[in-house]
N, C-alpha and C positions, 0 to 999 in steps of 0.2 A: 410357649414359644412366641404365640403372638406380641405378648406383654415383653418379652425380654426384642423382641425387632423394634418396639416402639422406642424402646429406652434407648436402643442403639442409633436408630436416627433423629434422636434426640443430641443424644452425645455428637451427631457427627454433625448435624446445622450447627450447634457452638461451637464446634471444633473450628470448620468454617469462617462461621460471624468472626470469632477473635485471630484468626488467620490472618482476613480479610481487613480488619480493625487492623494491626498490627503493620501492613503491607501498604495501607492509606496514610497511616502515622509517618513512616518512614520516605515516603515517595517524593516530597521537596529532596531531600537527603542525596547527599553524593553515596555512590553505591559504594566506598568502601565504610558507609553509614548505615548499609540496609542488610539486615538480616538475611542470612541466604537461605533461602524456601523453597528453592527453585523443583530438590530430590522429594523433600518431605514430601509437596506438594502431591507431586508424580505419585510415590508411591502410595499417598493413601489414597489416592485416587483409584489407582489401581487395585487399593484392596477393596475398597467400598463398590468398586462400578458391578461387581455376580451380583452385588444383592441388592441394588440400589433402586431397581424397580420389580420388585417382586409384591403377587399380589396375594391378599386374605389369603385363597386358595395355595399359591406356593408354599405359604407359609407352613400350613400342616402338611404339603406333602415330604413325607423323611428326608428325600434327596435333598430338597431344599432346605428343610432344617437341620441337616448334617452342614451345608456352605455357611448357613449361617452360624453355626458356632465353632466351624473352622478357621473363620475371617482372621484374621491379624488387627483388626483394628485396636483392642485394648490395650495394644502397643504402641500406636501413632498416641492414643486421646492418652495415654502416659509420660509418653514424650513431652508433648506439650504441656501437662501441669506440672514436668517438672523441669522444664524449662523456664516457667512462671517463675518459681521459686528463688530466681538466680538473676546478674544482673549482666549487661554486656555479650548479647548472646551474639553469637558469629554466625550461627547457621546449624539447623538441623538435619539430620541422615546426611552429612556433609562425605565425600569423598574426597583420602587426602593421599596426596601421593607420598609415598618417601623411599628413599633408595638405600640399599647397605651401603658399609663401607667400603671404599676402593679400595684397592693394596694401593695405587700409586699418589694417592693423596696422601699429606702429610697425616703425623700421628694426632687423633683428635680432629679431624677435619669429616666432614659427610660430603656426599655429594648432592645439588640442589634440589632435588626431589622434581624436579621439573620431568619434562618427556626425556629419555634419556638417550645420548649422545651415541653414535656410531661406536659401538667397542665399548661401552659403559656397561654397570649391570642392569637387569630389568628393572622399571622402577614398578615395587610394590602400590598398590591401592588400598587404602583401609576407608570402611564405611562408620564415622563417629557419628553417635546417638543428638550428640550436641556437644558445640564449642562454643565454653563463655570464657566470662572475665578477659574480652580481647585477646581470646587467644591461647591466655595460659593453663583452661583447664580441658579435657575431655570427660563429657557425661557417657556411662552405659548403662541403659534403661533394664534392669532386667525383674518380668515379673514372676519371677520362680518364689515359689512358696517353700515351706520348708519341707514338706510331701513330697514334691517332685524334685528338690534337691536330693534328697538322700535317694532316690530312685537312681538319680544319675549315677550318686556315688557308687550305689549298689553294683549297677549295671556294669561301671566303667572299670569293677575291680580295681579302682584307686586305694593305693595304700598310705595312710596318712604319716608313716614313717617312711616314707619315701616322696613326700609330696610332689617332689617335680619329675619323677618320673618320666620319660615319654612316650607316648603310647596306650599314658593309661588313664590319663585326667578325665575326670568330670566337665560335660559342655562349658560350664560357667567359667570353671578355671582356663580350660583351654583359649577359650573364645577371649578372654581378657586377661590372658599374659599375652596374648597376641597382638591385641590393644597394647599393651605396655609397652612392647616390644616396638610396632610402630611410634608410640609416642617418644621411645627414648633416639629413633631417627628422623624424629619431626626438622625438616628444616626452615622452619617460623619463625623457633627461636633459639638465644642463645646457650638457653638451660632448656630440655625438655618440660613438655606441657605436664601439670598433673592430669591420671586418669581417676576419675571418680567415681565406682561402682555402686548405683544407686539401686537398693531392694526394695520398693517400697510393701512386699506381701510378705518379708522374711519378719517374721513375730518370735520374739523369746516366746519359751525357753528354747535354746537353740539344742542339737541333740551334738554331741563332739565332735562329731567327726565333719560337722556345718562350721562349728566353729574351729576346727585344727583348718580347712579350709580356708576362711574367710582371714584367719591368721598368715598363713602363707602367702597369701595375694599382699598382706601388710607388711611383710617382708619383702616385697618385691618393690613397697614405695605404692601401693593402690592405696586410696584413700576407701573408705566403705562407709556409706551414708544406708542406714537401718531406719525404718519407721519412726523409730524413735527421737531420732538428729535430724527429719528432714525437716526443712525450713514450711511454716504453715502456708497454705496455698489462698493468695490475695486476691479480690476480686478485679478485674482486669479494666482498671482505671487508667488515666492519662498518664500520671504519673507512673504505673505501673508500665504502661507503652515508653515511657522516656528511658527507665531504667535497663528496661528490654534492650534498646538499642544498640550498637556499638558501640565503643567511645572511640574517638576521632585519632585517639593517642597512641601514634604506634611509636615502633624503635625508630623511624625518622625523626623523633620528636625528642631530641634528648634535651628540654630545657620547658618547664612549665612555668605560666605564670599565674600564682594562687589571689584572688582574692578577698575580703574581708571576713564573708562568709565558710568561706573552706578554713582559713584560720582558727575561724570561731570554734568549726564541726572539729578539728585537728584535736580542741585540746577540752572539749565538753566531758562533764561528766559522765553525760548520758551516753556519749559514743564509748568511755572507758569502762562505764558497769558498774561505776564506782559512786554512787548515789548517795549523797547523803538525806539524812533523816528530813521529807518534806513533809509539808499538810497533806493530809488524808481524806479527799483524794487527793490526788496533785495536781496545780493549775493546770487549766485548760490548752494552755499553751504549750504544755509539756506532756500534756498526757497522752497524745496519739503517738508522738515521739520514744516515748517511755515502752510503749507497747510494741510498736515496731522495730525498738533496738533486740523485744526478746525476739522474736520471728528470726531476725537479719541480723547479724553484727556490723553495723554500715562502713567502721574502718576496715575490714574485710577485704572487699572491694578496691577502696582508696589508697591502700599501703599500697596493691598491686601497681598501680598508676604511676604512684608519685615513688616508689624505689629504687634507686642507680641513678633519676635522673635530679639536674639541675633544677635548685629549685629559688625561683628568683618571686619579690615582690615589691610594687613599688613605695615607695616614704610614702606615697599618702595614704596606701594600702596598710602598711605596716602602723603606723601613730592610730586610722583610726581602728584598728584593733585593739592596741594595746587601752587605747580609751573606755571600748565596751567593754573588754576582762576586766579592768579598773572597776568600773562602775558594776557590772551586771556578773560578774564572775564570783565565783566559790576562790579558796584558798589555792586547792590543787588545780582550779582552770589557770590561775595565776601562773602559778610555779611553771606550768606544762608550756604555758606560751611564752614565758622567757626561755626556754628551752629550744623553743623552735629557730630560737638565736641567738644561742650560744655556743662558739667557736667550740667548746672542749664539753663534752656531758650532755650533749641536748637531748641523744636518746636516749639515756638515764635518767632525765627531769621526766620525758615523757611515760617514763615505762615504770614510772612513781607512782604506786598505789593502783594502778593500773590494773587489771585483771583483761586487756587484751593484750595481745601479742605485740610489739613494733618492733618491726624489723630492721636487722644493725645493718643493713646496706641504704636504709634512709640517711640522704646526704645532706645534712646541716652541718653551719645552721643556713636560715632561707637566707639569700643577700636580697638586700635590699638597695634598692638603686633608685638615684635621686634624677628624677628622667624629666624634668620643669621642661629644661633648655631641647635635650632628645628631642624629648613629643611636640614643642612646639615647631621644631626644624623640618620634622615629619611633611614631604608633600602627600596630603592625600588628596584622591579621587573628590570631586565636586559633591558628588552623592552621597561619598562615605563621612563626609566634613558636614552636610548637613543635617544625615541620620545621629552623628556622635555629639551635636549640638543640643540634640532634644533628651542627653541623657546627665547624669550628675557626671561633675568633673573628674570622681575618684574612678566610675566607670569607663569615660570618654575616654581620659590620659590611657587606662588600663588596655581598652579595648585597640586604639590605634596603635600602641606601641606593641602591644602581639602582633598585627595585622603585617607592619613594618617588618617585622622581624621572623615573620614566621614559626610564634610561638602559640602554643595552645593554651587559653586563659580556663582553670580551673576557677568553678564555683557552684554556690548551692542554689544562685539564683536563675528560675526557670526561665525567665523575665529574660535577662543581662543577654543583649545582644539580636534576640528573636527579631527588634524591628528593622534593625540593620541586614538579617539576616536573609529578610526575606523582601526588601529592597534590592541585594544583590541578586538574590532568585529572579527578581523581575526582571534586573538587567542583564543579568548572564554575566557578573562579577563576581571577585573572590570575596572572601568576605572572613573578617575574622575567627578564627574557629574557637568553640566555646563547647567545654565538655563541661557537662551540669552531673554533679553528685547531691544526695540525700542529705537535708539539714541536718544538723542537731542544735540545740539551745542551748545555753550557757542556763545555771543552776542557782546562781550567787543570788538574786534579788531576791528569790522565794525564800530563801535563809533568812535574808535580815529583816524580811516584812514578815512572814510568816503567812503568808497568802498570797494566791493568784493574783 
């Protein structure tokens, strides 16, 4: 017992440190940029504080080592590594309110899930494990193994020909159509959030009546992440605190401005899976990339961002892209970025040989707009005209004509904007907003040289 308390406050300082890490990263950050920790916090606190000072002596005595392996905690340090895993998180142990439907709202309408109105119905509370991807997914951490799932089944008299039953479900099932249920009266967004029921103890072979289960929640639209799909767990770097973050792009944001780099990542081999045959190993420059696309699928992510909305970039944006596919691009990087603008087919160019998904609500192609005369019409701020001076002109034009217009400038560079950004923090000015995605390289050079 003593050896297993030691592991555990071990587990719980990192738990801590990268909390803590996480919360320091974020804190320049306007708070609808900052991860909300506020419950997580609370509650592991509250579960750690019975045994947080307990001594040698506690430790052997029974009473005490019953609290200690009663604790909750293997559920908070769950939480978090699979939170890790994922990018855009909104907040963990998050409470979210949502309300049924009215009779007197139209058909298809919710009510705002807010405190609810004199003669309204009560608004429901639900407690998500964690919300990413800005929003559109919900995590449920659950660490049932395949032992005490079928105990459940046993116990609850569920009949798997009758799966939805009520009255008779197994915890897991019930506890997460309940979740679905709330998420399908989320009022966030315009289509419900996905719910994502994460096992990470459930190990094939699975026994039937685990899998006629985990089948019926997949009919309900639950997605199920098993040991085996979940994404490998990264050690908690800078970049890994970036990806963490929010992204700044909400539904106020319907018009984004891409540049060079996000172009590039749009139409990379590496981001589509589709690799052609390189040197062995593969340059340097490709190889971490290479490795991180198996962990993460990066366009993943991206599609979710850039989907429904407007997607504008500027001429000088656009030519020097088209210069580096030219030069440093494979055949299909080619095809893929003519694609990105072209009025009729674009998401056909892109879904060319392709082995990821692209979704036909991406609105091409990108317009591109020739903003010379715009940008330079632009009055900006003294501060903001001498920080966009000390940058290249493709950035400068980019950066002031979002700022003008209140667009949010995608890109993969971590760089682009940070010294502007935190000249504005000094002054207590707005300051461009710049959501940063995961590079990918372009393929084409290694092709024709045959080496890094």
């Amino acid at each position: 017992m003593a050896e297993a308390y030691q592991v555990l406050l071990q587990k719980w300082t990192q738990l801590e440190r990268e909390v803590a890490l996480l919360e320091e990263y974020q804190a320049p950050l306007p708070a609808h940029q900052r991860t909300n920790l506020k419950n997580f916090k609370s509650l592991m606190k509250r579960e750690f504080k019975p045994i947080a000072n307990l001594t040698p002596d506690d430790i052997t005595d029974p009473q005490q080592s019953q609290t200690i392996k009663a604790n909750n905690l293997s559920h908070y340090f769950a939480i978090w590594e699979t939170a890790k895993r994922y990018q855009d998180v909104v907040g963990l142990k998050v409470k979210v309110a949502v309300s049924p439907p009215r009779s007197d709202l139209p058909n298809g309408s919710i009510s705002n899930g807010t405190a609810p109105s004199k003669g309204s119905p009560i608004t429901k509370t639900v407690l998500v494990d964690a919300i990413i991807r800005t929003g559109a997914e919900w995590l449920k951490v659950s660490l049932v193994d395949s032992l005490k799932l079928g105990y459940q089944i046993a116990d609850s008299g569920w009949d798997p020909a009758s799966p939805l039953e009520a009255g008779y479900e197994p915890t897991l099932l019930k506890s997460t159509m309940a979740l679905l249920d709330a998420a399908s009266l989320s009022p966030t967004h315009s289509s419900p959030p996905t719910v994502n029921l994460i096992l990470p103890n459930l190990h094939p072979p699975l026994h039937p009546s685990i899998t006629t289960l985990l089948s019926t929640l997949r009919t309900q639209s639950c997605k199920i992440t098993l040991p085996t799909s979940l994404p490998a767990l990264p050690p908690l770097t800078s970049t890994l605190l970036q990806l963490l973050t929010p992204s700044p792009i909400s539904i106020q944001n319907p018009t984004l401005l891409l540049d060079t780099s996000i172009l590039i990542s749009l139409v990379s081999d590496i981001a589509h899976n589709t690799l052609p045959l390189l040197p062995d190993p593969p340059p340097e420059r490709l190889r971490a990339q290479i490795a991180d696309e198996k962990r993460r699928e990066s366009l993943e992510g991206l599609w979710e961002t850039l989907r429904g909305r407007r997607l504008v970039c500027t001429e000088l944006v656009a030519s020097t892209a088209r210069r580096t596919v030219e030069r440093d691009g494979s055949g299909t990087e080619r095809t893929r970025l003519e694609g990105l603008f072209l009025r009729e087919g674009g998401v056909k160019a892109l879904r060319g040989g392709s082995q990821r998904l692209v979704p036909v609500d991406l609105r091409l192609p990108v317009e591109v707009l020739e903003v010379g005369g715009v940008v330079e019409s632009i009055k900006l701020p003294e501060w903001l005209s001498e920080a966009l001076g000390k940058l290249s002109d493709t950035s400068a034009q980019m950066l002031a004509l979002g700022w003008s217009r209140d667009w949010v400038t995608v890109t993969c560079s971590r760089d682009l904007g940070a010294e502007v950004q935190r000249c504005a923090v000094h002054r207590g000015e707005r300051w461009p907003v710049v959501w940063t995605h995961e590079a990918r390289n372009l393929v084409g050079r290694e092709l024709r040289t045959g080496s890094g």
